[in-house]
LUMPALUM-623607 format. One line per 3 residues: number of its first residue (from 0); their letters; for each residue y, z, x of C-alpha. Coordinates in Angstrom, 3 decimals, always signed. Layout:
N
NUM = a = Y Z X ~ ...
//
This chain:
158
0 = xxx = -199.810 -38.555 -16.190 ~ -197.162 -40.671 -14.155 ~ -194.881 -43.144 -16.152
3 = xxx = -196.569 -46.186 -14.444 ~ -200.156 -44.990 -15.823 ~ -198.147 -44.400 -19.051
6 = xxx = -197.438 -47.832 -18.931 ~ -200.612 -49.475 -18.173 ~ -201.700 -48.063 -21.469
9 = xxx = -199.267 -49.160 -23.536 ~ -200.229 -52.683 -25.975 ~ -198.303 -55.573 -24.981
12 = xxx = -196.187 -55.680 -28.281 ~ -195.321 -51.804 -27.118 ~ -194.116 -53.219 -23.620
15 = xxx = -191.930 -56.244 -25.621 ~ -190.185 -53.711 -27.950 ~ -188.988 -51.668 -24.751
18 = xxx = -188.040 -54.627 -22.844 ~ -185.905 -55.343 -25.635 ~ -184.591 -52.004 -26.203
21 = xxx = -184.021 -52.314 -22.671 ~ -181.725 -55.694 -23.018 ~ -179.594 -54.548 -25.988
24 = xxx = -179.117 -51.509 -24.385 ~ -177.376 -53.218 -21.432 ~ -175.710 -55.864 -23.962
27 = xxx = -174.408 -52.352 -25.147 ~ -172.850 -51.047 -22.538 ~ -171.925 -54.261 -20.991
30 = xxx = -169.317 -54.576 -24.784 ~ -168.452 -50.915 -24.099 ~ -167.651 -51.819 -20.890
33 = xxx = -165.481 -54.867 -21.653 ~ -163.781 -52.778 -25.022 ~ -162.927 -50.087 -22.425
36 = xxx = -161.432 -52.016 -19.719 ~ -159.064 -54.428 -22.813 ~ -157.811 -50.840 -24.477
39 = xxx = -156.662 -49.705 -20.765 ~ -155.190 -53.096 -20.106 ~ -153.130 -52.860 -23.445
42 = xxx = -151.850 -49.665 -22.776 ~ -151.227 -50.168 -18.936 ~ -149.088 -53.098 -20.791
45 = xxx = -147.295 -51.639 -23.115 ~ -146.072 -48.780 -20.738 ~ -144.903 -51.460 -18.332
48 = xxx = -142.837 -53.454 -20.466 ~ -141.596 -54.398 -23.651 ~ -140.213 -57.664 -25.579
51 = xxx = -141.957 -60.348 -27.758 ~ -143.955 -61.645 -24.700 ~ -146.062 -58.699 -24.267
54 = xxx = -146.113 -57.867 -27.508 ~ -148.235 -60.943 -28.170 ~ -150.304 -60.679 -25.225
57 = xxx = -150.892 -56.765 -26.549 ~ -151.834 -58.043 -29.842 ~ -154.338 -60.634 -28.097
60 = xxx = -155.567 -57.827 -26.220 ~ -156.136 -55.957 -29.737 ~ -157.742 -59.029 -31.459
63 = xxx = -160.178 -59.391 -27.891 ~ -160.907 -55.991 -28.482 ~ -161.849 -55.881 -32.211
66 = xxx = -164.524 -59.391 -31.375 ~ -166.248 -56.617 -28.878 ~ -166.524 -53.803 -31.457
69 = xxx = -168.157 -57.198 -33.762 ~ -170.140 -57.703 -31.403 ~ -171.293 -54.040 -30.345
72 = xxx = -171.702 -53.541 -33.595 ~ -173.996 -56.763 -33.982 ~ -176.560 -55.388 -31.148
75 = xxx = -176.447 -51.785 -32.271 ~ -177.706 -53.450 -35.591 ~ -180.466 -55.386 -33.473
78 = xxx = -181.123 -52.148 -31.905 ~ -182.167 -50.131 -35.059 ~ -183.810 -53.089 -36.685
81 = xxx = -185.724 -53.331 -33.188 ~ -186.472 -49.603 -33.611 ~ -188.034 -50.259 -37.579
84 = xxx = -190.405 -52.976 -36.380 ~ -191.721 -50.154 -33.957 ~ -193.485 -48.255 -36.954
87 = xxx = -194.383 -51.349 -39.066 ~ -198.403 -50.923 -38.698 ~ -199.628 -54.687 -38.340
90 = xxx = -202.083 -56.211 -40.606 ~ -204.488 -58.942 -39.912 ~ -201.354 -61.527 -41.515
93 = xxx = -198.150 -62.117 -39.696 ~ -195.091 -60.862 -40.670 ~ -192.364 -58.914 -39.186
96 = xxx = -193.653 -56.616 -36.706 ~ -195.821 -59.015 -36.130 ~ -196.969 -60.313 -32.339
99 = xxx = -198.244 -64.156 -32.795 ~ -200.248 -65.641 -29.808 ~ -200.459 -69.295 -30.610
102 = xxx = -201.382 -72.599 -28.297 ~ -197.760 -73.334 -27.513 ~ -196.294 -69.785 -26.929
105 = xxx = -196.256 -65.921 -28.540 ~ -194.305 -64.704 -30.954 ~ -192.647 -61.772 -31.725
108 = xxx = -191.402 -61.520 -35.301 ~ -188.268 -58.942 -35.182 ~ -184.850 -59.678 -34.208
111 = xxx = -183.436 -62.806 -33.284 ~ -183.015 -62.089 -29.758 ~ -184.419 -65.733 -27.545
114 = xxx = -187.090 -65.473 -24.643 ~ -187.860 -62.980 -22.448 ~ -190.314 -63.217 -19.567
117 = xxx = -192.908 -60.154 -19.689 ~ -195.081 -60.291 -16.687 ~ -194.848 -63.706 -15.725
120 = xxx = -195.327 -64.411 -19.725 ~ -192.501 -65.906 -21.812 ~ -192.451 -64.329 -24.892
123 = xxx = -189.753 -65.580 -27.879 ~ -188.213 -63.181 -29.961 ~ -187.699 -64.487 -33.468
126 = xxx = -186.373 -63.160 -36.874 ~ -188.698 -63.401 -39.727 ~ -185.445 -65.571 -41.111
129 = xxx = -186.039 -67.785 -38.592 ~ -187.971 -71.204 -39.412 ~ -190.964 -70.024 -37.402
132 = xxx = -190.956 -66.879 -38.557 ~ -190.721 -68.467 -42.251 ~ -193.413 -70.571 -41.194
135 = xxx = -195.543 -67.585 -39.903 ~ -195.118 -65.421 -42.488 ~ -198.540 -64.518 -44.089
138 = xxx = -200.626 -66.590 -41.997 ~ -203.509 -64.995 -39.930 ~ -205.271 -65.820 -36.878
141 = xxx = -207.149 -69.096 -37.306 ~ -204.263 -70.322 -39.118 ~ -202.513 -73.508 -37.734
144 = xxx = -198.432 -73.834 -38.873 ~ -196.245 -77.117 -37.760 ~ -192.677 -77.577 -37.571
147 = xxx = -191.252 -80.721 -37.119 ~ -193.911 -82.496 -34.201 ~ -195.115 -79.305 -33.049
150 = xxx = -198.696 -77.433 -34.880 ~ -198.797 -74.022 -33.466 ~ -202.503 -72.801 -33.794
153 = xxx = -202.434 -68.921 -34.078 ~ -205.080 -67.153 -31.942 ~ -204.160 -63.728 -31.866
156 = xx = -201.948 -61.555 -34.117 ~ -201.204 -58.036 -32.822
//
């Protein structure tokens, strides 16, 4: 079977999890990248010259350098936490794992990772620490939840 058949068959909350494996995985490599290209700079630096001046700008380099590897390790978190909500077998109440189709948008209930557009469908991806997914948490489909102005009427969990 060809990998676009593959994909046909695949549920919609399948096709969000790998289009957000898919992001973090270039947020990866895009903070590899970036770590890479600072720890050559420093040491292109430091064989050039010497004195306080570059010391600083070596030690800046450094401090640059360990944000990145904070970072990396921030998404590589996402990643595997991304990777758990892949297994968690949804229930008829929303929780994390959870896809929420609601009047004013759906939501899926992982990582905190924003909006993505899926097939000309914006989809947010929200933590279950997040308000809404606070707000979501154990409700089912026929459920309404409001936050502030807004009453999101759920039609569909998945």
């Amino acid at each position: 079977m060809s990998l676009i058949c593959l994909l046909f068959f695949l549920t919609m909350k399948q096709k969000i999890i790998n289009a957000c494996l898919y992001l973090l995985d270039e947020k990866i490599a895009a903070f590899k990248r970036s770590a890479d290209e600072l720890g050559k700079d420093a040491e292109n630096d430091s064989k050039s010259s010497a004195g306080d001046k570059h010391e600083t700008a070596r030690a800046m380099m450094q401090i640059e350098q360990e944000k990145l590897y904070k970072q990396l390790n921030e998404v590589m978190e996402q990643k595997l936490e991304l990777e758990k909500c892949r297994h968690i077998v949804t229930t008829d109440r929303a929780g994390k794992g959870s896809l929420v189709k609601t009047n004013l948008g759906t939501f899926f209930i992982c990582i905190p990772l924003g909006k993505i557009n899926l097939n000309e469908q914006m989809v947010y991806i929200v933590s279950p620490q997040s308000p809404l997914g606070i707000k979501f948490a154990g409700a089912k489909k026929g459920d309404a939840v409001q936050i502030n102005e807004a009453l999101y009427s759920i039609s569909d969990i998945e």
